[in-house]
N, C-alpha and C positions, 0 to 999 in steps of 0.2 A: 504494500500500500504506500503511495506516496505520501511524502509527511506534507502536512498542511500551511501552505504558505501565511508567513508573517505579515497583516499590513502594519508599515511603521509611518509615523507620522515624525517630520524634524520640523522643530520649532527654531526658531533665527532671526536676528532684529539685525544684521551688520552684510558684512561681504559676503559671506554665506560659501567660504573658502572650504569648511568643514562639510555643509550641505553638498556641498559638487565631491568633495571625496566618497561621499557614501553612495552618491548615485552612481559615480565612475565602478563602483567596487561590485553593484547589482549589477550594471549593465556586462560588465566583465565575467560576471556570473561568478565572484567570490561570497556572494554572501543573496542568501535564498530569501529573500523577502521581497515585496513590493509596497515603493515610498509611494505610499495615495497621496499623501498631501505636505504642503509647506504650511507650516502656520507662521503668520509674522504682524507682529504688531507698527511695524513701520512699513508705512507704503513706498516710502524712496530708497527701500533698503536696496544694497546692490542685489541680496537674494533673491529677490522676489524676480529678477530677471532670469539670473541663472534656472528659475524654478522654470518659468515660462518656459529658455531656452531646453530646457531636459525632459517638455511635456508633463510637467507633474503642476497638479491644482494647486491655489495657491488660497488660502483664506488669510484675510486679512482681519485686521481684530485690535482694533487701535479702542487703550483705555479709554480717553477722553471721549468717547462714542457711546459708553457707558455710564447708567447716574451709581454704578457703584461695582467693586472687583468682584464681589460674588456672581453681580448680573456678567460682566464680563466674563469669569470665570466657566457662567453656566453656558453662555453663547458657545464656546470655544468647547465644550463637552460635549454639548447637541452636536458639532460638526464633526469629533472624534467618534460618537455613538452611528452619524449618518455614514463616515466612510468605513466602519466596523475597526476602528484604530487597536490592535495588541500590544503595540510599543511607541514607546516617545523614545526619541532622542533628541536632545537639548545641545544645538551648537550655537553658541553666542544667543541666546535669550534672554533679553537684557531686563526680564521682569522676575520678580520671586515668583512664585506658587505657593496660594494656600496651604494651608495643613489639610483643610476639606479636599483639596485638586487628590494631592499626595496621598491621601489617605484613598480614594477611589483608585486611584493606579500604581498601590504601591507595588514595589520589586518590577514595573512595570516604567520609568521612567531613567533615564541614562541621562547623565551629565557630561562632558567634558569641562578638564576643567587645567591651565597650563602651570600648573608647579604639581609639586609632588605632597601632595595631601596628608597631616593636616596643614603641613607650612604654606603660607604666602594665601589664604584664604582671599574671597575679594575681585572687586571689576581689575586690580591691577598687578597681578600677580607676578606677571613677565618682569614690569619694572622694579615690582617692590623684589622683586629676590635678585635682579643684576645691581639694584643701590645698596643690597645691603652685603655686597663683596662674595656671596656662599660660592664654594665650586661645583655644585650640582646642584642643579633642579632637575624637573620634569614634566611629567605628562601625565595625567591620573583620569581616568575614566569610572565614575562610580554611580550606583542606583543612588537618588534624590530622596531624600528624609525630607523632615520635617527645619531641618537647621541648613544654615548656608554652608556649601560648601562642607558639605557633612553625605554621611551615608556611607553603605558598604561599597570597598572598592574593588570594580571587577578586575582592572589593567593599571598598573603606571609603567615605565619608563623613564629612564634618567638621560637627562642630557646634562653634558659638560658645559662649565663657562670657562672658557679659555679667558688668560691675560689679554690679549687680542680682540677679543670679543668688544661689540659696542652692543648698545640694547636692540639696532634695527636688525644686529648679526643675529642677535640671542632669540629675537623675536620670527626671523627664519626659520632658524632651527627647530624653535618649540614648535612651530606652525607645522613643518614637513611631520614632524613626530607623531605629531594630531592624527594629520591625513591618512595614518598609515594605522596608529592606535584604533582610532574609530572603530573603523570598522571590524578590526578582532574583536574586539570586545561585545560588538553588537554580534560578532557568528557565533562568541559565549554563550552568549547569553539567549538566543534564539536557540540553540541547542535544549534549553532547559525549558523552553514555555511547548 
């Protein structure tokens, strides 16, 4: 019997640099799932084009459209419920989630996240660990709890900061790590649902 395909939905507010790794990695046929949908709460995000460019839906879902985050929250559920959504994954989503969200999809929601968890927590992780001198960071991929930058981690990965290094070099490297992390962790963890 064939195993039953994943729909995964990636949520993304920025370049959407991580969202085109996972689609390259289905399309490649590394990883057995179908991306139904982009959710992004900015409309001028670069992802939203890359979503268009890869044929994949795009729901938009901007807060200020909402009198309140539960209503926003519930919007954004209705469209995961109508594309029958089994997994999130979170690349650059630049809004929290409820306890309520998290709690409806727990061990069902995937974070990236670029330092090596729990260090360098936060929207600035890259810069905050190349200003504070360490020789390694990394790459951490983990299910989304209830706390920021918290949760079980499926994958990390270490990258070096060389002497040499600047933050745009350092900010490279994390990024390739990403592109390549992602999606193992999503073939993890789709193994198990």
């Amino acid at each position: 019997m064939k195993p039953k395909l994943i729909n995964l939905a990636v949520f993304a507010s920025g370049r959407g640099s991580n969202f085109s790794a996972i689609a390259k990695a289905i399309k490649q046929g590394k990883l057995n799932v179908e991306l139904k949908v982009l959710v992004c709460d900015k409309p001028e995000a670069r992802v939203v084009k890359r979503a268009k460019s890869a044929g994949v839906r795009v729901v938009l879902a901007r807060r200020e459209d909402f009198c309140s985050r539960p209503d926003f929250e519930t919007a954004i559920i209705q469209k995961l419920i109508d594309y029958r959504i089994d997994l999130i994954a979170l690349a650059g989503f630049m809004r929290l989630l409820s306890p309520v969200f998290v709690k409806r999809y727990r061990n069902r929601i995937l974070n990236i996240h670029p330092s090596l968890l729990p260090a360098f927590k936060g929207a600035h992780a890259i810069k905050d660990a190349f200003d504070s001198k360490v020789k390694v960071t990394g790459v951490t991929v983990h299910f989304v709890d209830e706390e920021v930058d918290h949760g079980p981690v499926i994958l990390q990965q270490e990258v070096k900061i060389r002497n040499t290094d600047t933050l745009a070099s350092l900010e490279k490297k994390i990024h390739s790590v990403e592109h390549k992390l992602y999606p193992k962790a999503i073939k993890l963890v789709i193994g198990k649902i």
